[in-house]
N, C-alpha and C positions, 0 to 999 in steps of 0.2 A: 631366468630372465636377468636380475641381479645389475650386475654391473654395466653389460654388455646392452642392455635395453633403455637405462640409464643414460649411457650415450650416445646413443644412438636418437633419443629423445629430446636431448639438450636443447635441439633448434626448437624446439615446440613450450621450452618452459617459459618464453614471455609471452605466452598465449596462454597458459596453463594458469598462470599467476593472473592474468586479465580476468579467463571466467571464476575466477573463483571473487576477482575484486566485484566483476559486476553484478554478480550471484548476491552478495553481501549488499551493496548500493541495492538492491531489489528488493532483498529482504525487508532493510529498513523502511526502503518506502514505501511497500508495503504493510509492516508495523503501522507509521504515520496514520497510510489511508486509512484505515480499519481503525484506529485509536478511538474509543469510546468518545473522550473529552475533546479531540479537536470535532468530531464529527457536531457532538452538540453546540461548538463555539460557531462552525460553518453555520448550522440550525438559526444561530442568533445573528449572525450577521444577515444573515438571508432575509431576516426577520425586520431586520435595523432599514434594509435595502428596499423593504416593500413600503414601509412604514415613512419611509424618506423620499417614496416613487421616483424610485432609481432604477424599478421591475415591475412589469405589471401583476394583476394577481394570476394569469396562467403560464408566467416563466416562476412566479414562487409556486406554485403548485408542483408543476414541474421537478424542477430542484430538489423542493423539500422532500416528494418520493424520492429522486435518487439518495437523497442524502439518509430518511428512514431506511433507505433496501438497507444500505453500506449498515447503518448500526445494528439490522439485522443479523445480518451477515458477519459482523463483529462478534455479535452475542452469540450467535450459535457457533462463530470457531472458538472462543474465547470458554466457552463450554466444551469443547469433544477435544481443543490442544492445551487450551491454558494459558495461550499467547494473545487471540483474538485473531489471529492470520490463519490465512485457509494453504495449506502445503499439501 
């Protein structure tokens, strides 16, 4: 394939080079979501938000499960990769 594949590919390398940037841009925020310490700072704002009846208490209930699943789900990738993201 070599050279001749090479060229014939050329029109497709700023597509090529795209998914690999958005691959990465996904990655990270990815990382982000899943982050042990933002998840528990989200926990405390959410907390800040009830406390200040900015939510009532079945949209904190709400929340506060998704945001427990996410540090689950942190913790058990964070155990089986070592990163905390599920790949």
């Amino acid at each position: 394939m070599g050279l001749i594949s090479e060229v014939l590919l050329l029109p497709f390398a700023p597509a090529r080079g795209s998914a690999w940037a958005i691959k990465q841009v996904v990655q990270e925020a990815e990382r982000i979501y899943y982050d042990p310490a933002t998840i528990r700072a989200e926990l405390g704002r959410l907390e800040e938000q009830l406390e200040a009846g900015e939510i009532t208490e079945e949209e904190f209930d709400r929340l506060e499960d998704e945001l427990l699943d996410r540090l689950e789900i942190a913790s058990r990738g964070s155990a089986g990769t070592g990163n905390g993201t599920t790949q």
